[in-house]
Biotite code that builds the C-alpha atoms (Angstrom):
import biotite.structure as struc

atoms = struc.array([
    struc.Atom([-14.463, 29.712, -8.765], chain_id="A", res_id=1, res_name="UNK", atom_name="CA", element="C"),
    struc.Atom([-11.237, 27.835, -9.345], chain_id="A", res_id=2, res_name="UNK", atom_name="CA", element="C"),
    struc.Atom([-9.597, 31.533, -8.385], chain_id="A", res_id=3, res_name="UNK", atom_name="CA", element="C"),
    struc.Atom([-10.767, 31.750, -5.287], chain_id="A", res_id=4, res_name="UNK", atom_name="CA", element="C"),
    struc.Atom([-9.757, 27.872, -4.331], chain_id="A", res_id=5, res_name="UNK", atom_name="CA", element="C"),
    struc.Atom([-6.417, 29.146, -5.235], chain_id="A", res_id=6, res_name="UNK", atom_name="CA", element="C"),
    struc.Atom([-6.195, 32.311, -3.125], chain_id="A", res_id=7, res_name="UNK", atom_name="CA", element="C"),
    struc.Atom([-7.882, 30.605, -0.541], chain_id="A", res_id=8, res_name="UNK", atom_name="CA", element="C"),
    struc.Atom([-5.171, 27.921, -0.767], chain_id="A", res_id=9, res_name="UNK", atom_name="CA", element="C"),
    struc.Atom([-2.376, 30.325, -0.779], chain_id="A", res_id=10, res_name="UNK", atom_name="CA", element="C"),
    struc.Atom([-3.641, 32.355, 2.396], chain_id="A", res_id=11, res_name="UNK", atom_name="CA", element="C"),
    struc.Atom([-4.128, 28.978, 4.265], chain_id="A", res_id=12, res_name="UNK", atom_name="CA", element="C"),
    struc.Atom([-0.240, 28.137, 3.563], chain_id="A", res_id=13, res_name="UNK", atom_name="CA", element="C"),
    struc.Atom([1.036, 31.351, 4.427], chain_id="A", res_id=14, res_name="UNK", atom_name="CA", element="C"),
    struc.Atom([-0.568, 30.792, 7.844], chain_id="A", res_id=15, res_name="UNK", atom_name="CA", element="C"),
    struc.Atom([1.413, 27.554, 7.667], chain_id="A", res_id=16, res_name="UNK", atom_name="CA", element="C"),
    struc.Atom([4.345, 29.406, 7.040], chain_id="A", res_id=17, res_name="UNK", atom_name="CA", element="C"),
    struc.Atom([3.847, 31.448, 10.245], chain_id="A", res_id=18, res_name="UNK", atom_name="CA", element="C"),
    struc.Atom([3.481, 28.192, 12.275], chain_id="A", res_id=19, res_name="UNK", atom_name="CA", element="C"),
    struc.Atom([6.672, 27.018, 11.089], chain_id="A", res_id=20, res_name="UNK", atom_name="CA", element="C"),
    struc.Atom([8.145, 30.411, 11.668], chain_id="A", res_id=21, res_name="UNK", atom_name="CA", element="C"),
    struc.Atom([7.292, 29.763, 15.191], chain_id="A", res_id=22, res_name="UNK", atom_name="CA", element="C"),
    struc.Atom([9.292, 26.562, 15.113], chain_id="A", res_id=23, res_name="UNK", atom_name="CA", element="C"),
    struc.Atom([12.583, 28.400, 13.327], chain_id="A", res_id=24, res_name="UNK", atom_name="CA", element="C"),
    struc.Atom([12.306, 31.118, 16.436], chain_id="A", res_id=25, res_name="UNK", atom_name="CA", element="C"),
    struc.Atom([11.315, 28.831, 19.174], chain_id="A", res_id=26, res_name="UNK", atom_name="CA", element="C"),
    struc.Atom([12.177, 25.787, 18.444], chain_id="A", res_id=27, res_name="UNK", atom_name="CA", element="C"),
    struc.Atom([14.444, 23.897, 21.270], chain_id="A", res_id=28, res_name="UNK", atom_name="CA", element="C"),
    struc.Atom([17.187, 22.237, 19.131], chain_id="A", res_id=29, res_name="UNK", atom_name="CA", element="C"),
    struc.Atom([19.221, 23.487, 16.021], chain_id="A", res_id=30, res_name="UNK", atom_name="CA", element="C"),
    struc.Atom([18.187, 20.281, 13.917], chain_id="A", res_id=31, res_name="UNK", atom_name="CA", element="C"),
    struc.Atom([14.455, 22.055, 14.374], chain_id="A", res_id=32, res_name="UNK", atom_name="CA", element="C"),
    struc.Atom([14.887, 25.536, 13.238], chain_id="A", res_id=33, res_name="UNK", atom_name="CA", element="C"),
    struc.Atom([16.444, 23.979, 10.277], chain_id="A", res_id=34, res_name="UNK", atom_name="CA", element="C"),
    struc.Atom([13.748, 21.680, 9.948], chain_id="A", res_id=35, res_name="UNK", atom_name="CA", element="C"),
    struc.Atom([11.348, 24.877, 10.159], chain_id="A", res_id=36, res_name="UNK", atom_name="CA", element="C"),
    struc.Atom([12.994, 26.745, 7.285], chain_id="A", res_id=37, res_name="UNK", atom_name="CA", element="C"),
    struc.Atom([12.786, 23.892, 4.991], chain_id="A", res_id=38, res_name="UNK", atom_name="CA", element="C"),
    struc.Atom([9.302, 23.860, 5.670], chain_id="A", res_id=39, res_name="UNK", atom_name="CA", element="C"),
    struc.Atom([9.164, 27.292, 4.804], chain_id="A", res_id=40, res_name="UNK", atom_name="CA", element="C"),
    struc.Atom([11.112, 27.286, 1.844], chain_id="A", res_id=41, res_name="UNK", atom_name="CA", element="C"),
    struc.Atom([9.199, 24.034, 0.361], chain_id="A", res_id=42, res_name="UNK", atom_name="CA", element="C"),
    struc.Atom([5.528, 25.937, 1.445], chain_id="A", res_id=43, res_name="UNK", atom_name="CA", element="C"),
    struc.Atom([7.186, 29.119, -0.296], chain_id="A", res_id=44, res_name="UNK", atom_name="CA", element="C"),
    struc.Atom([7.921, 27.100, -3.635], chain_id="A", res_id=45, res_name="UNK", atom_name="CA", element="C"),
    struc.Atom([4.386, 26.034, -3.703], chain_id="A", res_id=46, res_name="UNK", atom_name="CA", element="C"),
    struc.Atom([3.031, 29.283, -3.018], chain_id="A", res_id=47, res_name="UNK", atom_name="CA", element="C"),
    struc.Atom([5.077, 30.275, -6.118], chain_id="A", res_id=48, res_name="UNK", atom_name="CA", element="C"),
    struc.Atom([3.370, 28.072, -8.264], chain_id="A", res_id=49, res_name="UNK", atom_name="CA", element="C"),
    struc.Atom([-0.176, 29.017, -6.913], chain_id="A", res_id=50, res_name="UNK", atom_name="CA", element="C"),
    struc.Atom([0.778, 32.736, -7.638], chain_id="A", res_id=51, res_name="UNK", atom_name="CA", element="C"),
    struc.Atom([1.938, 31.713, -11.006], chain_id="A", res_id=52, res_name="UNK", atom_name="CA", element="C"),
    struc.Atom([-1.379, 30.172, -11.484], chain_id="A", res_id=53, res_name="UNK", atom_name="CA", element="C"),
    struc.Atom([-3.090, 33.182, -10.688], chain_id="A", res_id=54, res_name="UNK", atom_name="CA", element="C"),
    struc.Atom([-1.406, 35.457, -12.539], chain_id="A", res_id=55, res_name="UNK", atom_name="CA", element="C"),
    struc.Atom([-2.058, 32.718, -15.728], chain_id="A", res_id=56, res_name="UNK", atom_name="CA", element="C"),
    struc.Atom([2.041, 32.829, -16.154], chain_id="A", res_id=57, res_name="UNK", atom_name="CA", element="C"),
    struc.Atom([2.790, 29.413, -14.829], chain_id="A", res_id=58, res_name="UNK", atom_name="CA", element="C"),
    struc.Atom([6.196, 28.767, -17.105], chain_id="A", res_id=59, res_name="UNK", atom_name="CA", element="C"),
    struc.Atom([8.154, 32.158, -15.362], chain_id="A", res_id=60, res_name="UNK", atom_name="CA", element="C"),
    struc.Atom([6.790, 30.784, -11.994], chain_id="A", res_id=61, res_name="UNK", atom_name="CA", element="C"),
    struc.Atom([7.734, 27.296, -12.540], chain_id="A", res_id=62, res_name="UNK", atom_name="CA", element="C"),
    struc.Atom([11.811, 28.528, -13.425], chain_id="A", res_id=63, res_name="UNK", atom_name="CA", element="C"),
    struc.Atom([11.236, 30.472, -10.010], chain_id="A", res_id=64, res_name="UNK", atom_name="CA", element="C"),
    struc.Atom([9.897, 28.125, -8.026], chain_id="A", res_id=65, res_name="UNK", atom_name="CA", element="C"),
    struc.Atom([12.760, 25.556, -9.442], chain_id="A", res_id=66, res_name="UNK", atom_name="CA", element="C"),
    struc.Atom([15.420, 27.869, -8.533], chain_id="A", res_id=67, res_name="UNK", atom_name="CA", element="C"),
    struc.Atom([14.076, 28.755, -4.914], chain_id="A", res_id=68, res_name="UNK", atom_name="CA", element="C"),
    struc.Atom([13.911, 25.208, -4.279], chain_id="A", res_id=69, res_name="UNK", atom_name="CA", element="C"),
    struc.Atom([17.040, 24.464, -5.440], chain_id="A", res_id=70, res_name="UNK", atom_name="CA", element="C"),
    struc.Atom([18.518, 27.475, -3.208], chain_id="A", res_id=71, res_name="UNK", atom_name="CA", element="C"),
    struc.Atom([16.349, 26.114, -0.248], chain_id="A", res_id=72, res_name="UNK", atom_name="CA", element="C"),
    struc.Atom([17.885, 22.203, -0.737], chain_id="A", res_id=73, res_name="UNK", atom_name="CA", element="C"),
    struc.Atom([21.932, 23.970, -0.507], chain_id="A", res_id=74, res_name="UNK", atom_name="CA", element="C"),
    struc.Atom([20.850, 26.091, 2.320], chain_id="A", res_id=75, res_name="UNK", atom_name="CA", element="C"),
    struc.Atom([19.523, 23.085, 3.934], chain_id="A", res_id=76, res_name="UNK", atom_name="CA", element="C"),
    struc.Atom([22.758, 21.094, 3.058], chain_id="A", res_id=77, res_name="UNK", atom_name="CA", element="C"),
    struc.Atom([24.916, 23.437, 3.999], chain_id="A", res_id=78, res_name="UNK", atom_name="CA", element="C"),
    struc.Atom([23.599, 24.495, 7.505], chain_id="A", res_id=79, res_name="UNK", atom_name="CA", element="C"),
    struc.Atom([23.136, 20.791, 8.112], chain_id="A", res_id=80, res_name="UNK", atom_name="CA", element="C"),
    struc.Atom([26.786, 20.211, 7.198], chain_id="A", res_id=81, res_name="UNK", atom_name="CA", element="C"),
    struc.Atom([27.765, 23.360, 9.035], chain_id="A", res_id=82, res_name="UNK", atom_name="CA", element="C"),
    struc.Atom([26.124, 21.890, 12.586], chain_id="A", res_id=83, res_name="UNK", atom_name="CA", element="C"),
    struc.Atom([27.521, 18.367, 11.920], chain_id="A", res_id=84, res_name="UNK", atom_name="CA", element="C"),
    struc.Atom([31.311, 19.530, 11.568], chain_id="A", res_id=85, res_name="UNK", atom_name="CA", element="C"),
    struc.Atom([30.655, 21.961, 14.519], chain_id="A", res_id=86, res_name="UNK", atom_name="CA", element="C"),
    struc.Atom([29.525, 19.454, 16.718], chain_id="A", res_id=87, res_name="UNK", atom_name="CA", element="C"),
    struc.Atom([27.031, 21.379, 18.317], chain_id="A", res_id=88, res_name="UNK", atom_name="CA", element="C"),
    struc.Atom([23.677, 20.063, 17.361], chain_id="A", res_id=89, res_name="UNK", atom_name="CA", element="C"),
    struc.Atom([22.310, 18.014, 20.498], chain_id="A", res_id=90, res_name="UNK", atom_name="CA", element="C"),
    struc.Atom([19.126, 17.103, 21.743], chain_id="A", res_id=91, res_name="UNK", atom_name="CA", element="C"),
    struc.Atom([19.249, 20.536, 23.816], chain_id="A", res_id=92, res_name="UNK", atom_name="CA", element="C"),
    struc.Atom([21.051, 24.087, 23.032], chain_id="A", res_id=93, res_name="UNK", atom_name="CA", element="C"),
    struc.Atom([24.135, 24.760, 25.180], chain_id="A", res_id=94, res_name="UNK", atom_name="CA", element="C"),
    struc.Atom([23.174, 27.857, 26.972], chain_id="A", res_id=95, res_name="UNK", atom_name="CA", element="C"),
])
């Protein structure tokens, strides 16, 4: 019972995941695609954990899911701090 909450939980956030993808692709500013692959990478560290749970190997899944989000915060950082000493991130992309 409690297995199939858990799939069921993972499948509904990897749906998520393709909403947000849509906001990475299509999304009208900078500051919103990076906003989107946060998302993604925060949904992906839960989805981690659910997998470890289902597998019944939570402490490997846990290290992985602490790394991945620690890999997803820098990225996030560092694109941030990328667009800020660019200049470039306005309301609106220059085409």
């Amino acid at each position: 019972m409690m297995e199939q909450f858990f799939l069921a939980s993972g499948i509904a956030l990897v749906l998520l995941m393709a909403l947000s993808l849509y906001r990475v692709v299509a999304g009208p500013t900078v500051l919103d695609r990076i906003l989107g692959g946060n998302v993604i990478g925060t949904k992906t560290t839960v989805l981690l954990l659910i997998i470890g749970v289902l597998f019944d190997n939570v402490g490997m899944f846990v290290d992985i899911a602490i790394a991945y989000a620690m890999l997803n915060f820098i990225a996030t950082l560092g694109a941030a701090k990328y667009f800020l000493r660019r200049g470039s991130v306005h309301l609106e992309d220059a085409e």
